[in-house]
C-alpha positions in Angstrom: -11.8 11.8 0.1 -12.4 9.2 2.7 -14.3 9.2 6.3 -12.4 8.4 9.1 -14.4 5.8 11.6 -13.7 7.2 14.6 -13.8 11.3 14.5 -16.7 10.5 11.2 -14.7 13.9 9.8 -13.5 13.4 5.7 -9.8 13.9 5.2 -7.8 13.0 2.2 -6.4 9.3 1.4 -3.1 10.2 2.4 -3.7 11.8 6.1 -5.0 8.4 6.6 -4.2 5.0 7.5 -6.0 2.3 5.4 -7.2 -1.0 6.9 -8.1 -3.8 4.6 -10.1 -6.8 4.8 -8.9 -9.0 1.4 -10.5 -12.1 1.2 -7.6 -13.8 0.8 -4.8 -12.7 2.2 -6.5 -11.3 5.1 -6.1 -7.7 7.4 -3.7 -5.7 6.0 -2.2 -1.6 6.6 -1.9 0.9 3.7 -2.4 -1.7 0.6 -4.6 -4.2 -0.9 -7.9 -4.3 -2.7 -11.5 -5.3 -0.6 -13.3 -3.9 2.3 -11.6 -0.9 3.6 -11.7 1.6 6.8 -9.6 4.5 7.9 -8.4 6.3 10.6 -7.0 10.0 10.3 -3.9 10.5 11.7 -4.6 12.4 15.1 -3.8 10.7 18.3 -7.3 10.9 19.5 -8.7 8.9 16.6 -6.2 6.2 16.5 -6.0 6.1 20.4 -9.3 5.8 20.8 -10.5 2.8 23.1 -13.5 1.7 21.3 -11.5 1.6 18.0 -10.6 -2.3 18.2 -14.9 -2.6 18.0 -15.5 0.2 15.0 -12.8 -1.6 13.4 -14.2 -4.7 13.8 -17.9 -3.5 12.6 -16.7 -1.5 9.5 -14.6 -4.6 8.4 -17.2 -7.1 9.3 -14.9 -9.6 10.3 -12.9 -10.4 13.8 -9.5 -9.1 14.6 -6.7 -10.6 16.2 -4.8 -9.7 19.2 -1.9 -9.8 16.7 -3.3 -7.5 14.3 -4.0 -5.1 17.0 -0.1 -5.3 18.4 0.8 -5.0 14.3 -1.6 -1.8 13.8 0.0 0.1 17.6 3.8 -0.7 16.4 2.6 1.0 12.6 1.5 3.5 14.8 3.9 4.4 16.4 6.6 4.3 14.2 4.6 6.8 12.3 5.1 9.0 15.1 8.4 8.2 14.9 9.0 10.1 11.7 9.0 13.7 11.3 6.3 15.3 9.4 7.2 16.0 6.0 5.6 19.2 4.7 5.5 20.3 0.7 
């Protein structure tokens, strides 16, 4: 169970998207080992304006423009995909 930074609500690892902050191979989605946020998967949460700053502050570290153009194309081709429901 994990806390997603912008809604502050606990979800389970998979309804959320994992950022990473590995000292070596720097910012990456859904893997790697070192500082870590989340975001649930809502559209409010990950759409949120001020999420490029709570990112940023739970990671300790600065992001790039890039990262931020990587993170909205993971996005959206989550929305992309139908849900799949067990």
């Amino acid at each position: 169970m994990r806390i997603c930074i912008s809604c502050r609500k606990t979800y389970d690892r998979k309804n959320l998207f994992k950022i990473t902050k590995d000292h070596k191979q720097g910012i990456m989605l859904q893997k790697g080992m070192g500082r870590s946020a989340y975001i649930c998967k809502s559209t409010k949460c990950y759409s949120d304006s001020k999420i490029k700053k709570k990112l940023q502050k739970a990671l300790k570290t600065f992001l790039e423009p890039e990262f931020i153009d990587i993170f909205e194309k993971e996005i959206a081709s989550y929305n992309d995909q139908p849900n799949k429901r067990i």
